[in-house]
C-alpha positions as CSV (number, residue, x, y, z in Angstrom):
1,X,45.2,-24.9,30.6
2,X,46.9,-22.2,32.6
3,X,44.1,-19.0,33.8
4,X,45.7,-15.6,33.8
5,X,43.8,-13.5,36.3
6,X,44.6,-9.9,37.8
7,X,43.8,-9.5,41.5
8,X,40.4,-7.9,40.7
9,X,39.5,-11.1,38.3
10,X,40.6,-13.4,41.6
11,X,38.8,-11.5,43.7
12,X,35.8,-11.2,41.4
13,X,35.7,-14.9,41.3
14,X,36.2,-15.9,44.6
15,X,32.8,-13.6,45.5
16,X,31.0,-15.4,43.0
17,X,31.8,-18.8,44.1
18,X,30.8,-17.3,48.3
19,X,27.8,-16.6,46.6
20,X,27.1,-19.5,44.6
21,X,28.2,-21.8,47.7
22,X,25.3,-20.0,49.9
23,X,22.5,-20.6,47.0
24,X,23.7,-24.5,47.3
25,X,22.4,-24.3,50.7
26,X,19.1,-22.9,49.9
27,X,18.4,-25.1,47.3
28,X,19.5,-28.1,49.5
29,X,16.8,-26.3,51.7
30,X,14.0,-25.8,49.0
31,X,14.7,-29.5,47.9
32,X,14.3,-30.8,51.2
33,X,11.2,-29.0,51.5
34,X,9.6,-30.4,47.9
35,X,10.5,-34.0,49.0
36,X,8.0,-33.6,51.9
37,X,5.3,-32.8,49.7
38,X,5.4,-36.3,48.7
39,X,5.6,-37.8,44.9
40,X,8.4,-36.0,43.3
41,X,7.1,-36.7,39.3
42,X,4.6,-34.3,39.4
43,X,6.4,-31.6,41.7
44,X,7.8,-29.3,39.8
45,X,9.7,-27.2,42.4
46,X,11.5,-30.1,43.3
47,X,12.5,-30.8,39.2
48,X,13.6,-26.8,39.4
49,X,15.1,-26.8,41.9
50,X,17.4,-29.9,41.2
51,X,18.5,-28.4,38.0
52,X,19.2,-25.1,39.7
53,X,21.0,-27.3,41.9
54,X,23.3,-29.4,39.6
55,X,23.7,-25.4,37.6
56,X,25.1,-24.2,41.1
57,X,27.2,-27.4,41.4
58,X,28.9,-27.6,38.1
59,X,30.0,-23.3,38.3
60,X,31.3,-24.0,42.0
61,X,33.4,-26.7,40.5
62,X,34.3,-24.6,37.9
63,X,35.6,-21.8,39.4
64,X,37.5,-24.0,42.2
65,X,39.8,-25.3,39.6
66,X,39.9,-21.9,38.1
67,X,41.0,-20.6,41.2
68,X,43.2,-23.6,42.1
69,X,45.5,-23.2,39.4
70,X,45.2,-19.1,38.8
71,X,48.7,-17.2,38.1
72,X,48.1,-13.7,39.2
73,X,49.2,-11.7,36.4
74,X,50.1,-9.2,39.1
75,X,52.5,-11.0,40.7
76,X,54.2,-12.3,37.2
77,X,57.9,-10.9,36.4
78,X,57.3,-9.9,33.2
79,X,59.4,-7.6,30.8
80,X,57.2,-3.6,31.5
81,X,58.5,-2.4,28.1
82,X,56.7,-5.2,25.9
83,X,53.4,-6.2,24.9
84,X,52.1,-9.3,27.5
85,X,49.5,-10.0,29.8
86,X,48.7,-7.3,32.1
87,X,49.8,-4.7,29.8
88,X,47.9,-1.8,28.7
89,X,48.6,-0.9,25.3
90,X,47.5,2.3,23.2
91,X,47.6,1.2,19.4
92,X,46.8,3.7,16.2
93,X,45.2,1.9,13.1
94,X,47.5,2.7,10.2
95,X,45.0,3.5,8.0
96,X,41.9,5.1,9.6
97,X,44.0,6.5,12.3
98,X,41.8,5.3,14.7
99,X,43.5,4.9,18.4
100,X,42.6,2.2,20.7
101,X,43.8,1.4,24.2
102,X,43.1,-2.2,25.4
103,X,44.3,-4.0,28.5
104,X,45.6,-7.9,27.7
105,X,44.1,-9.6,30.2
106,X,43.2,-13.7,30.7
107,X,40.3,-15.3,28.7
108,X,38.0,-15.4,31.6
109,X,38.1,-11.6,32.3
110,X,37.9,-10.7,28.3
111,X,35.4,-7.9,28.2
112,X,36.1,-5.8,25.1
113,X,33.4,-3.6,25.8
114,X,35.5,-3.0,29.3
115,X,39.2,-2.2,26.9
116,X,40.1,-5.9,28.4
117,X,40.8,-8.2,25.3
118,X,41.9,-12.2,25.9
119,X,45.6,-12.4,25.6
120,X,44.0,-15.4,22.9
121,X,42.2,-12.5,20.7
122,X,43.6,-12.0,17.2
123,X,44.4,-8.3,18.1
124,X,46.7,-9.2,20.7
125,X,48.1,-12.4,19.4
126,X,49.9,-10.1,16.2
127,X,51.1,-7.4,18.8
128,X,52.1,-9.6,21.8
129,X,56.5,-9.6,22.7
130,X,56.4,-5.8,20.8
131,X,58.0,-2.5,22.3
132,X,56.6,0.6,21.7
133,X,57.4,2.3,18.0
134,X,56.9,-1.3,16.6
135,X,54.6,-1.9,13.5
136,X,52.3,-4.9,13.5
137,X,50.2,-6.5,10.4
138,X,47.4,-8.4,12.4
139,X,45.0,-10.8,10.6
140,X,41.6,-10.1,12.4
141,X,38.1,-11.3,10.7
142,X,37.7,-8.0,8.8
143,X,41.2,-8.5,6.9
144,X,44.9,-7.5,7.7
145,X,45.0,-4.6,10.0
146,X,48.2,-2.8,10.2
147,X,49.0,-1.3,14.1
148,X,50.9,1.1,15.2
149,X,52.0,0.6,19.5
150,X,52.1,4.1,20.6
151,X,52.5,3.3,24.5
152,X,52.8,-0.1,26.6
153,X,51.9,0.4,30.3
């Protein structure tokens, strides 16, 4: 699966896993130092901090491949005057009238309560290839949603 990510998602991600690399060295650290305390059944540091450990591991991994095979929406050619990834889009409810202004960004930077929705949401799957002035029915949980794209950016 391809990962969309704007430069500030990269980024984001490439502190976390500096971060996460430096706690692997601790706990190697705190590990070593439970082992030297002798029988490792009973010690429960040492059963911490191996599943700390193997927590730290699996993220690093993670976000490696995440990073390893990350388009930056950024640097994508993409149409300005439609509805895609990196667009910001300001959409009227039909019926309540209600305007929302949402950023389509990649699944791992999703944060709704931020105005960034998934490009894989069911909001911006019924609005995504439209131009501005265009009409869309969506089909979200609550029921069809008719939307109105007032502005793509």
């Amino acid at each position: 699966m391809e990962v969309y990510l704007s430069r500030e998602g990269y980024e984001k991600l490439e502190n976390e896993l500096q971060k996460l690399k430096k706690m692997k060295v601790e706990l190697s650290k705190e590990i070593g130092e439970a082992m030297e305390q002798g029988d490792l059944r009973e010690n429960a540091g040492y059963t911490a901090a191996k599943e700390r450990q193997a927590e730290v591991l699996r993220r690093i991994v993670e976000i490696e491949q995440k990073l390893k095979g990350a388009k930056l929406i950024d640097e994508l050619n993409l149409p300005k005057d439609k509805v895609r990834i990196g667009t910001k889009v300001t959409l009227k409810e039909k019926e309540s009238g209600e305007e929302f202004v949402y950023t389509l960004v990649g699944e791992d930077e999703s944060d709704p309560l931020e105005g960034k929705i998934s490009v894989h949401s069911p909001l911006a799957q019924g609005i995504l290839g439209l131009k501005m002035g265009k009409e869309a029915n969506v089909s979200l949980p609550t029921g069809i949603k008719v939307f109105k794209i007032l502005k793509v950016e």
